[in-house]
C-alpha positions as CSV (number, residue, x, y, z in Angstrom):
1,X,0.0,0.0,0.0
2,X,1.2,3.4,-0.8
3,X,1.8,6.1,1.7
4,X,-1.7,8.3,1.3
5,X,-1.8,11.3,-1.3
6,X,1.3,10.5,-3.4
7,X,1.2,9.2,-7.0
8,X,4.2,8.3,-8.8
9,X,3.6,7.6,-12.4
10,X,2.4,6.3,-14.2
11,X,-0.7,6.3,-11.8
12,X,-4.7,6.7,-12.9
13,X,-7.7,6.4,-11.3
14,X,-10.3,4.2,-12.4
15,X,-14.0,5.5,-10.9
16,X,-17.2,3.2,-11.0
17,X,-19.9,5.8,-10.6
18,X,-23.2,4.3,-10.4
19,X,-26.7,5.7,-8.8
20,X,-26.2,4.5,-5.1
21,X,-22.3,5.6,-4.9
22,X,-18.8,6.3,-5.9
23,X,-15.8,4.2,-6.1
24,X,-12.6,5.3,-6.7
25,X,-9.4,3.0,-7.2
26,X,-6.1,4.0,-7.8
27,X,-4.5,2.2,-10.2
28,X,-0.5,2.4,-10.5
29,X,1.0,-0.3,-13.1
30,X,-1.9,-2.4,-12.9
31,X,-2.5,-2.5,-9.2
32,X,-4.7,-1.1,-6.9
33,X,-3.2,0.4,-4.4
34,X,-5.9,2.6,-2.8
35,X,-9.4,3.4,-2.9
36,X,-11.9,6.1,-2.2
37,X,-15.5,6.2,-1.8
38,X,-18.3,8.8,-2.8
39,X,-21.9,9.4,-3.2
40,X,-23.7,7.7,-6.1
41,X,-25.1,10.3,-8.6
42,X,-28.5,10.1,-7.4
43,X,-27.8,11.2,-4.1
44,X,-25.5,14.1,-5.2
45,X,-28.7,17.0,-4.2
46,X,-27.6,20.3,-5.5
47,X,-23.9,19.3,-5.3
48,X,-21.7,19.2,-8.8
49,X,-21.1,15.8,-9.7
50,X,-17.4,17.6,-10.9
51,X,-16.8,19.2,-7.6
52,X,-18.0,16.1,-6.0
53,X,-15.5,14.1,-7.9
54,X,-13.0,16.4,-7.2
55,X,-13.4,16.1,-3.3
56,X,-12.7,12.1,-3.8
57,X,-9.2,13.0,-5.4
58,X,-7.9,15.4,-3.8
59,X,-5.7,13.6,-1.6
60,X,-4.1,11.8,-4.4
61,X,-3.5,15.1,-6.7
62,X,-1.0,16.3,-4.4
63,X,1.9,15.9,-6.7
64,X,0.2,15.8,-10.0
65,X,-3.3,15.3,-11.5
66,X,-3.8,11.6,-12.6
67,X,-5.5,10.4,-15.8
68,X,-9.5,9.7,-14.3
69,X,-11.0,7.1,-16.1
70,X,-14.9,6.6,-15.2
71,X,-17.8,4.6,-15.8
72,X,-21.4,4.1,-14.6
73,X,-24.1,6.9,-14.2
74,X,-21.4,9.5,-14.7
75,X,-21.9,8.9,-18.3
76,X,-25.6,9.6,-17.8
77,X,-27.8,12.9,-18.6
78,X,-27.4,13.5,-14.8
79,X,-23.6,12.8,-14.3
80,X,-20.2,14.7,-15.4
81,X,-21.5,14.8,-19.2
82,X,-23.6,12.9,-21.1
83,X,-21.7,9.9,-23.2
84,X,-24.0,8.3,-26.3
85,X,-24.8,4.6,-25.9
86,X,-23.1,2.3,-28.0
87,X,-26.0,0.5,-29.8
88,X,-26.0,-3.5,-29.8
89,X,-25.0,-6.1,-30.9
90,X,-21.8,-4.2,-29.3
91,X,-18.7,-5.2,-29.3
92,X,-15.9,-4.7,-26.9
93,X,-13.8,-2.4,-29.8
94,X,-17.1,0.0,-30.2
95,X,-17.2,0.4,-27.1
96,X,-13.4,1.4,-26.1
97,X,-13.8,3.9,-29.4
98,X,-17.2,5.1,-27.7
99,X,-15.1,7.1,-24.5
100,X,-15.7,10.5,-24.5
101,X,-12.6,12.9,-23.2
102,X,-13.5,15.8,-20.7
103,X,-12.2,18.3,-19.4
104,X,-13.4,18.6,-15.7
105,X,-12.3,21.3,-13.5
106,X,-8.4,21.2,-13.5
107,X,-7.8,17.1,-14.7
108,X,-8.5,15.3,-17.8
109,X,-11.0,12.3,-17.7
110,X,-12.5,10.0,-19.6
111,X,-16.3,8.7,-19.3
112,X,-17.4,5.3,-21.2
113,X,-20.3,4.8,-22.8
114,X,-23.1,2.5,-21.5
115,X,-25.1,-0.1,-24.2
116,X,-28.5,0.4,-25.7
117,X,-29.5,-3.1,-26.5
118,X,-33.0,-5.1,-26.7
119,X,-34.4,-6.9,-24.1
120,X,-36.1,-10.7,-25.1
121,X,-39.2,-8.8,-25.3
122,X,-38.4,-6.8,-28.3
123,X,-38.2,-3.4,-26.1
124,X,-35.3,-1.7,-25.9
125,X,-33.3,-1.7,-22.7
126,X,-30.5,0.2,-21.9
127,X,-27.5,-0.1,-19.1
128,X,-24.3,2.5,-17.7
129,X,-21.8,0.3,-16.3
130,X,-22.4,-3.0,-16.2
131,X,-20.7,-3.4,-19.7
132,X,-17.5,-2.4,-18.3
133,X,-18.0,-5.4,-15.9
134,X,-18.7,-7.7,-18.6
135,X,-16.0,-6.7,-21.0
136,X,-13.8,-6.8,-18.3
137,X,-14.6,-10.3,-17.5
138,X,-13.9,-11.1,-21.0
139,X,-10.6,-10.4,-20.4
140,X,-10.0,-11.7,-17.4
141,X,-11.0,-15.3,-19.3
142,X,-10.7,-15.4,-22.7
143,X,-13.1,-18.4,-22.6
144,X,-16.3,-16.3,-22.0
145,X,-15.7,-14.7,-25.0
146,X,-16.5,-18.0,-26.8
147,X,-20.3,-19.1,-27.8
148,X,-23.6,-18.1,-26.3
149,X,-23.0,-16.8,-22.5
150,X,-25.3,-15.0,-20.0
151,X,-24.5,-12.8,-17.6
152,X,-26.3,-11.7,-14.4
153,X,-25.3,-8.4,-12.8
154,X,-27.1,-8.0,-9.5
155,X,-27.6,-4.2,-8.0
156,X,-30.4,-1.6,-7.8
157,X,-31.1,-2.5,-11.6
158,X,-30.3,-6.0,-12.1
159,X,-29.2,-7.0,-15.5
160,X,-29.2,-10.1,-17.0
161,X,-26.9,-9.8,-20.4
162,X,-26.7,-12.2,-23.1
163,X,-23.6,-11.8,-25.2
164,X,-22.5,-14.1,-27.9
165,X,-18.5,-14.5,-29.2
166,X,-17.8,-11.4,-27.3
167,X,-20.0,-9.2,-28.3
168,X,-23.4,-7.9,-26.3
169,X,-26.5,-8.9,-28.3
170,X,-29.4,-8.2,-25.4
171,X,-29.8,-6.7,-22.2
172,X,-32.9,-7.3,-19.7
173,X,-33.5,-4.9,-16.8
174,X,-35.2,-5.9,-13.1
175,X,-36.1,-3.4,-10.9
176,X,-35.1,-5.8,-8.1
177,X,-33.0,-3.9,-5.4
178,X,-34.7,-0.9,-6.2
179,X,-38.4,-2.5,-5.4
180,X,-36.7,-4.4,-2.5
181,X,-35.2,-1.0,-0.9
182,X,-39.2,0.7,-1.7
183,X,-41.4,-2.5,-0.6
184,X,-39.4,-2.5,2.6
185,X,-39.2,0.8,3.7
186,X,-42.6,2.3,2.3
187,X,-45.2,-0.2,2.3
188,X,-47.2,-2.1,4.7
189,X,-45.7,-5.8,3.8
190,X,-42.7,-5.7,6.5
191,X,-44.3,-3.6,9.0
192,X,-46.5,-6.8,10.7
193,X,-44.1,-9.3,12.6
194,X,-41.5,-8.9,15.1
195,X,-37.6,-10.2,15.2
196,X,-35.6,-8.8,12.5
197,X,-33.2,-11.8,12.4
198,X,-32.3,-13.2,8.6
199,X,-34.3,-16.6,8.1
200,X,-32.9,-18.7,5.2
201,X,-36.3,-20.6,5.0
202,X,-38.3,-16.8,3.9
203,X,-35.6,-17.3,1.6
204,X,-36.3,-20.5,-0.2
205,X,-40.3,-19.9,0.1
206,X,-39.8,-16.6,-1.8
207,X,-38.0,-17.8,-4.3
208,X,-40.3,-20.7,-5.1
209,X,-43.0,-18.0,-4.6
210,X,-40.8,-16.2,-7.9
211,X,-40.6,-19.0,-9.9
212,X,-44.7,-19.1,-10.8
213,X,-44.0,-15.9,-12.5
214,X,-47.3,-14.3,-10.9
215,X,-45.1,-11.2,-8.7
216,X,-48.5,-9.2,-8.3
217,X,-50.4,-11.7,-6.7
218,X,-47.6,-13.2,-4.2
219,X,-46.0,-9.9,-3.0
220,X,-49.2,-9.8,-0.3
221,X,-47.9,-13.4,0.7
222,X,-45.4,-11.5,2.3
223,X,-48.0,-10.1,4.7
224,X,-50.5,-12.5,5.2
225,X,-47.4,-14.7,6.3
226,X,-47.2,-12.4,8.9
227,X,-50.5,-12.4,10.1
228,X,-51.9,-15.1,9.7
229,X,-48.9,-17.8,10.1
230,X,-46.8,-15.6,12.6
231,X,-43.7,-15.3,10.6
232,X,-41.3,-13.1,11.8
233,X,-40.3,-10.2,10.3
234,X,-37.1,-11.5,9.1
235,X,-39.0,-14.2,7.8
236,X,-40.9,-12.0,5.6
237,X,-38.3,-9.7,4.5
238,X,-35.8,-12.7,3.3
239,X,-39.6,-14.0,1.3
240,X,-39.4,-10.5,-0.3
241,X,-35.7,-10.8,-1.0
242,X,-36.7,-14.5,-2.7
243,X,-39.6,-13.6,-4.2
244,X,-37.9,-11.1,-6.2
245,X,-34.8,-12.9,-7.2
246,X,-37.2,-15.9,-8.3
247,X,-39.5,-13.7,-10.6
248,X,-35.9,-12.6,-11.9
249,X,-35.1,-16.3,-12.7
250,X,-38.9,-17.2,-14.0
251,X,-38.5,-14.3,-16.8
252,X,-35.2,-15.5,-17.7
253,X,-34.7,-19.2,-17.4
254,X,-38.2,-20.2,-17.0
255,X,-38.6,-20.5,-20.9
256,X,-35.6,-23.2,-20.7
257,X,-34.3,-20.7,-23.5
258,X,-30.9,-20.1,-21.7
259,X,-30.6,-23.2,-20.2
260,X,-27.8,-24.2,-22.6
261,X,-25.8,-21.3,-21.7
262,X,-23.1,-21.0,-19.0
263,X,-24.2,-18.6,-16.3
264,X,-21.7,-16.1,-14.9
265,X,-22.4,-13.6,-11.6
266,X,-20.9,-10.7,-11.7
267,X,-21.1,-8.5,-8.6
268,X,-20.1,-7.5,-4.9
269,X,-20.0,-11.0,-2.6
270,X,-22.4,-10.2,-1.0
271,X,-25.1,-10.2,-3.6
272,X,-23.7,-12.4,-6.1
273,X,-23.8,-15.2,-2.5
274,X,-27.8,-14.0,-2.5
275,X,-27.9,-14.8,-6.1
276,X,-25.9,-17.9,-6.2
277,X,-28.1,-19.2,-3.3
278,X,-31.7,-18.9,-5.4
279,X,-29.7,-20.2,-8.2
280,X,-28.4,-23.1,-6.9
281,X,-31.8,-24.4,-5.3
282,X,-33.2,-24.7,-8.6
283,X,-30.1,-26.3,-9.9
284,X,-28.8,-24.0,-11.9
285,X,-25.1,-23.7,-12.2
286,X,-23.1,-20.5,-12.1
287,X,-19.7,-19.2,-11.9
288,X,-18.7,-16.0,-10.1
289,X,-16.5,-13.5,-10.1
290,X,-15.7,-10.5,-7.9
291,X,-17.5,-6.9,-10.0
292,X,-14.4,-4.8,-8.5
293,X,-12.1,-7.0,-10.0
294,X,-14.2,-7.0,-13.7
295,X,-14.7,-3.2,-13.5
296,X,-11.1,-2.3,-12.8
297,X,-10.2,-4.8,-15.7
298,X,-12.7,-3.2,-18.2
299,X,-11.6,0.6,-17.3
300,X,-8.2,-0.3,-17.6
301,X,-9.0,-1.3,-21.4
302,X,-10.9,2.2,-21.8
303,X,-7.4,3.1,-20.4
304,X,-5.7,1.2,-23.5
305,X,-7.8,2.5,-26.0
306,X,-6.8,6.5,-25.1
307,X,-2.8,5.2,-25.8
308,X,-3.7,3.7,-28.8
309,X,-5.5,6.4,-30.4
């Protein structure tokens, strides 16, 4: 680890900017040797996103300003500056050429561009960040660059991603932590029983709950479970959890359309455990790997493509 606020070159700082926060790595020959965190975009309020940037570097701009290197929602209409999508099927080569190179405040950065894609409904879909996670996965291992894959990218706005020889074809959108942080915090289905405690069996019942498909009609079960068969509150909020996850996997895998196709998890431990966990239950096999790791990887090829040019 380097002593805090000095950069030697050469040095950069690759920033994954996203709704809920900011995270900032510095990145010197490859390694991460430090990292910073900020608000997401969406909880900026009146502040700049530049000048809130700015407050996240400034300890490591003390000798010299580093090359920034961002992706996420600071490519949105509401971030630093507003990058085009690149439209699908995209491939990782569009995308490095997509980069758009600012000028913010007194250091040079550049923001990536998300995808516009599909979704398997026909309807197109759209996503800031995750791409960078994928394409950086591709690189990690060359081998998911090869046939028919899917990827599911847990979060606020959970994305399941098929891409095909390397290149993204079609992205599907789930409102799933956002409807999980508003269902449990504004509504009436968590505010019955009592001990809070995590409950792997709300787990499992709400994820076989998901799998009919029927989201409407279930989310109530996670109130009536409550009240009528004295769940606990924990209980019912790991149902809720479930229940979303599993609708997640009924739109997707229900169809036994993707079930040739080797599943990869892409995300913070954390989640991509949750995920694995509703996965595995209905015995469907995935592989995971750590989103940091991916996102880093991907910027660091938005990185490449400024040296080349």
């Amino acid at each position: 680890m380097r002593q805090e606020g000095i950069v030697s070159a050469p040095a950069r700082v690759l920033c994954d900017w996203g709704s809920s926060r900011l995270r900032a790595y510095l990145d010197i020959e490859g390694r991460i040797c430090e990292r910073r965190d900020g608000p997401g975009i969406n909880r900026l309020g009146a502040e700049l996103p530049a000048r809130a940037l700015a407050a996240v570097l400034a300890s490591w701009r003390r000798e010299h300003i580093p090359e920034v290197f961002l992706c996420g929602m600071a490519g949105s209409r509401h971030g630093l500056v507003e990058v085009p999508y690149v439209r699908a099927p995209a491939t990782m080569e569009a995308w490095r050429r997509g980069g758009l190179r600012v000028r913010i405040g007194d250091f040079d950065a550049t923001v990536a561009p998300g995808v516009q894609a599909n979704n398997h409904r026909d309807v197109p879909d759209v996503m800031r960040g995750e791409e960078t996670q994928i394409f950086g996965a591709l690189a990690l291992d060359q081998e998911l660059a090869a046939g028919n894959q899917l990827f599911v990218l847990p979060g606020t706005h959970s994305k399941w991603v098929q891409v095909r020889d390397g290149v993204i074809e079609h992205v599907q959108t789930f409102l799933t932590g956002e409807l999980f942080d508003l269902l449990g915090r504004h509504s009436s289905l968590l505010r019955v029983g009592t001990d809070s405690g995590a409950d792997d069996a709300g787990f499992k019942a709400g994820v076989r709950a998901g799998t009919r498909g029927d989201l409407a009609a279930s989310l109530f079960e996670t109130r009536t479970a409550q009240l009528v068969d004295g769940r606990s509150a924990g209980w019912a909020r790991e149902f809720l959890s479930g229940l979303l996850i599993g609708t997640e996997m009924a739109s997707m895998l229900g169809t036994g359309k993707f079930r040739s196709a080797p599943l990869t998890v892409i995300g913070e431990p954390e989640l991509t455990a949750i995920y694995l966990r509703a996965l595995t239950d209905h015995y469907f096999r995935a592989r995971v790997l750590d989103g940091e790791n991916c996102v880093c990887e991907g910027l660091r090829l938005l990185a490449a493509a400024e040296r080349e040019s």
